[in-house]
C-alpha positions in Angstrom: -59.0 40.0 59.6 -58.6 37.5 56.6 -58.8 34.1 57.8 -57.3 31.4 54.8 -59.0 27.7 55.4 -57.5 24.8 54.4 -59.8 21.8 53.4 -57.4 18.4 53.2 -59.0 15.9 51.8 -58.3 14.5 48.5 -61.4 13.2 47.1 -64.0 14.5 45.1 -67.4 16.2 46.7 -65.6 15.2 50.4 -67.6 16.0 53.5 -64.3 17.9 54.5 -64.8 20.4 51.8 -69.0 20.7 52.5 -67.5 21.4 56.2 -65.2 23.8 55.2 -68.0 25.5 53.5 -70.0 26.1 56.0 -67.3 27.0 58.7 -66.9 29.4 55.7 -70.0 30.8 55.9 -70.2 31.2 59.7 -67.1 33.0 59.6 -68.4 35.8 58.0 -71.6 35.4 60.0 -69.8 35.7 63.5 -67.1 38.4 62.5 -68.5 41.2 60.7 -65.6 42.6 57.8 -63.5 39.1 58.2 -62.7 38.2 54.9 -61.8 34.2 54.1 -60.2 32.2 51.2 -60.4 28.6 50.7 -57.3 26.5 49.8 -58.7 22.9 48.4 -56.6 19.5 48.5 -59.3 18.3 46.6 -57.7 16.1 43.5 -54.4 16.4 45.5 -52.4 19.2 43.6 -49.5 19.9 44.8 -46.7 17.2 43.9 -44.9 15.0 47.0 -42.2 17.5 48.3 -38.5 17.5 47.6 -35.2 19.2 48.2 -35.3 20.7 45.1 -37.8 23.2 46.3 -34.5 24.8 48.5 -33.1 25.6 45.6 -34.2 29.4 44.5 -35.7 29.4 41.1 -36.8 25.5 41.2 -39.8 24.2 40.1 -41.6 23.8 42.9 -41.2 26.7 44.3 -42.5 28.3 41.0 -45.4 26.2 41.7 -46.0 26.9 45.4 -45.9 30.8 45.3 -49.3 31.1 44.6 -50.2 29.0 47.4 -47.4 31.0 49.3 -49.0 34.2 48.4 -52.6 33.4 49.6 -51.4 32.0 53.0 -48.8 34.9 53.4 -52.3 37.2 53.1 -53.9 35.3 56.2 -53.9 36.2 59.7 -55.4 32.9 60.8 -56.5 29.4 59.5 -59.1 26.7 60.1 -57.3 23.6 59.3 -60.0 20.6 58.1 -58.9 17.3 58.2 -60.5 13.9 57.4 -59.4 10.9 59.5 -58.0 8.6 56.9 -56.9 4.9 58.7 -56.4 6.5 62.1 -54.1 9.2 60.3 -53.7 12.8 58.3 -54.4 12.5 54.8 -50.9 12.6 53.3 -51.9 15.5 50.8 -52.4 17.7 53.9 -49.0 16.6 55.7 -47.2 17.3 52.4 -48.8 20.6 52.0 -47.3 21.9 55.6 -44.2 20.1 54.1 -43.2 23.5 52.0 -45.0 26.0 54.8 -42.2 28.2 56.5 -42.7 30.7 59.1 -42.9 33.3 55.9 -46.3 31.5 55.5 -47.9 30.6 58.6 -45.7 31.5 61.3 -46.6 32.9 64.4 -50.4 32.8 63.4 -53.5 30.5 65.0 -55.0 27.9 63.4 -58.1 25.9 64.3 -58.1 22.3 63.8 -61.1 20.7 62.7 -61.5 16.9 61.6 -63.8 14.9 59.7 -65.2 11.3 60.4 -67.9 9.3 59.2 -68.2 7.4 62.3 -67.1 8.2 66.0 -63.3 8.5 65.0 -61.4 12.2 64.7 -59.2 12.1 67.5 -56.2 10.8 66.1 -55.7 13.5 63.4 -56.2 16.6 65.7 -52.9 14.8 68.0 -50.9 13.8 64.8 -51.5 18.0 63.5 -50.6 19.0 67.0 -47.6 16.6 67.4 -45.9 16.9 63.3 -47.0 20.3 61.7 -46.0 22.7 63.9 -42.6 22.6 64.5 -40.7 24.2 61.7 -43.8 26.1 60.1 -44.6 27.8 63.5 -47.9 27.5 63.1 -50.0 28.2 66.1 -53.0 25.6 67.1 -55.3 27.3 69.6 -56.0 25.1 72.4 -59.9 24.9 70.9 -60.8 22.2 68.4 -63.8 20.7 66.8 -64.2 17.0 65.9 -66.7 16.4 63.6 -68.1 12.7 64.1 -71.0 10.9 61.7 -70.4 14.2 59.0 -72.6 13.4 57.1 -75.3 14.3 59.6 -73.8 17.3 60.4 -74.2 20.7 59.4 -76.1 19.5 56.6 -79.0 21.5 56.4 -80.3 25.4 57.2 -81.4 23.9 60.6 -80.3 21.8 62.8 -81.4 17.6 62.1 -81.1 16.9 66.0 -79.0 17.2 69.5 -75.9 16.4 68.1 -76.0 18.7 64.9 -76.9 21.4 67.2 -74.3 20.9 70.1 -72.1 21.1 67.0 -73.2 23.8 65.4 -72.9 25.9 68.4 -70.1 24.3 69.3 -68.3 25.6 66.1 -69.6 28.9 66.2 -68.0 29.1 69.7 -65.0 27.8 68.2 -64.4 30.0 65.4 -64.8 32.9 67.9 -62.1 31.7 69.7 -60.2 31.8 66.9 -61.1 35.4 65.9 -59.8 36.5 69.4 -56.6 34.7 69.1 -56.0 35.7 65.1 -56.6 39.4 66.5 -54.2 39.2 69.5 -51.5 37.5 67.9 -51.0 40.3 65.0 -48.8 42.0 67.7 -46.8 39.1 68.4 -45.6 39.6 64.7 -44.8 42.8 64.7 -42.1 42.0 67.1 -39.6 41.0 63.8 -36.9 38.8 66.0 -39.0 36.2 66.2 -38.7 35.5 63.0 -34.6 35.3 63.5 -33.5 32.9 60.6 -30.8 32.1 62.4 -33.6 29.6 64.3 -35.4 28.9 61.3 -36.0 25.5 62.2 -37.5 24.3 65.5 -35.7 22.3 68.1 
């Protein structure tokens, strides 16, 4: 299984991306022969979307397709999030912006979010609620919330109770994933689902 992970934050040396790292790294830990790729938001590189990027040949899609291309490879995501004023960075919400079915459809995705307090609620509803619908993207009904990061997962062992509820709690998390990523290969192979005449969701 190749699982793609998707860090979203925008700044530089984020505690989004050192999480995504080490989800990362447990990945292939948990799941022997799962092979990952990491998609960074980091510097915020993919321009605000627009309808030109309908039009075949345009711009932006020239610049999506390699992005295309690595999440088109995937047979499940981990979706990292920061909580940004109560909300989804906006470089994360643009990027599901150009993701079609041809992408992400019909395949799980964990969410995990990032704050440096005891927030991380709000973005794991507003991913569930707005990202979804005409990307088909499928969240598993598992998610991790990563409150105070900065004292978590920030060392080979574990610096106290919460680090280590986490830490399991991940592992446990990512597994779940792994069974869902491995299931839901055959619902894609079943090719009406992926009728264009209901391309976009209701």
């Amino acid at each position: 299984m190749h699982i793609v992970l998707i860090s979203g934050s925008h700044r530089q040396n984020s505690q989004s991306a050192r999480i995504t790292q080490y989800l990362e790294k447990r990945l292939a830990a948990i799941e022997t022969g799962t092979t990952t790729d990491t998609i960074s938001l980091m510097g915020n590189p993919i321009p605000l979307w627009d309808d030109e990027f309908w039009k075949v040949g345009s711009n932006l899609q020239k610049m999506f397709e390699p992005y295309a291309k690595r999440l088109q490879a995937a047979d499940g995501f981990v979706v990292v999030s920061p909580e940004w004023h109560g909300m989804v960075p906006a470089g994360l919400k643009n990027f599901f912006l150009y993701c079609s079915p041809k992408e992400v459809g019909h395949k799980p995705a964990l969410i995990t979010t990032v704050s440096a307090s005891r927030g991380g609620a709000y973005p794991v509803e507003e991913l569930r609620i707005s990202s979804y619908k005409n990307s088909r993207i499928c969240y598993i009904p598992e998610h991790l919330i990563v409150r105070d990061a900065a004292t978590i997962f920030a060392g080979d062992t574990p610096n106290g109770k919460d680090d280590e509820y986490l830490r399991d709690r991940a592992d446990y998390a990512l597994r779940v994933l792994m069974v869902y990523t491995k299931a839901m290969k055959s619902v894609r192979d079943n090719a009406f689902i992926f009728e264009k005449k209901y391309s976009s969701g209701m």
